[in-house]
N, C-alpha and C positions, 0 to 999 in steps of 0.2 A: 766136738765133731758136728759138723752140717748136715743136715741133711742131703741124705745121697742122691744124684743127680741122675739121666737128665733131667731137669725142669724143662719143662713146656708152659707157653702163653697159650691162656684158656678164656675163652670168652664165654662161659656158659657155666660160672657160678652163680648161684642163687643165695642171696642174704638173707637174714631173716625175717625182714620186710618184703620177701619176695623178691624183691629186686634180682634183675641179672647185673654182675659186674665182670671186668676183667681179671684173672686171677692168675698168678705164677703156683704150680703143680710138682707135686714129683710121683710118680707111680710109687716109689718104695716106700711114701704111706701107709697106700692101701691102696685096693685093686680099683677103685674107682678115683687114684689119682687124686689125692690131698691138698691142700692149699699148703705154701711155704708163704706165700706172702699176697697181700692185694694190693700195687701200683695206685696212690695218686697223684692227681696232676689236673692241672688248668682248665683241659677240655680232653677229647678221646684221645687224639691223637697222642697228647701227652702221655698219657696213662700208656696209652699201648708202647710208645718206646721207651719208657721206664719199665711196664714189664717185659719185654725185649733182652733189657741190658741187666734185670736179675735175674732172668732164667738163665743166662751167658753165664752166669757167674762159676757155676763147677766147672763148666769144659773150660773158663780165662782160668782159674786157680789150675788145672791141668795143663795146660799151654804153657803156663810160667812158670811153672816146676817143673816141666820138661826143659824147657829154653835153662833154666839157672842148673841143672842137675847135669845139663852136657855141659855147662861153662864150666861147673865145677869138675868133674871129671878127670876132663883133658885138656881143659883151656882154649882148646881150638875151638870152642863157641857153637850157635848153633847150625846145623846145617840148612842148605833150600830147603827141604822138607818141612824142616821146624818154621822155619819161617813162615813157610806157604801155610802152615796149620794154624798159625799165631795170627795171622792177617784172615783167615778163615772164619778164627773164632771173633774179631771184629766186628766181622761184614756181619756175622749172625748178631751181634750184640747192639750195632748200631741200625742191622734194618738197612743199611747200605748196596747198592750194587757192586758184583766187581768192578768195575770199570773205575767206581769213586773210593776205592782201596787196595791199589794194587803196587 
């Protein structure tokens, strides 16, 4: 089992060299929000939509087990709703606008 979600993108870890880095979180740590993981990558930018697309990860694993759970069901697939939640949990993953995922 994973750890339970939401994660959140945190910019305001401290390493043990002091440093601050960017950091993926879940509250259900502990009350001040535990590290699940630290994003690297090339330069910031990178890092920050790497950790973007693993905070996304519980609510995508939720999104696609909802979408496969009504396929399986009753076959008639999933509804706009589903959709519109599944293209939602995108935008939040990729950092995207509506407009550039709709």
């Amino acid at each position: 089992m994973h750890t339970p979600g939401p994660w959140t993108v945190r910019h305001d870890f401290r390493c043990a060299n002091g440093e601050m880095t960017i950091g993926v979180a879940s509250a259900a740590i502990g009350p001040h929000a535990g590290a699940v993981a630290w994003p690297c990558g090339k330069d910031d930018a990178t890092e920050i939509a790497n950790a973007r697309l693993i905070a996304a990860a519980p609510e995508m694993l939720r999104a696609l087990q909802r979408l496969t759970d009504l396929s399986a069901d009753d076959g008639r697939g999933p509804s706009d709703d589903d959709l519109a939640y599944a293209l939602k949990v995108i935008r939040t993953a990729t950092g995207a606008p509506r407009s550039e995922q709709s």
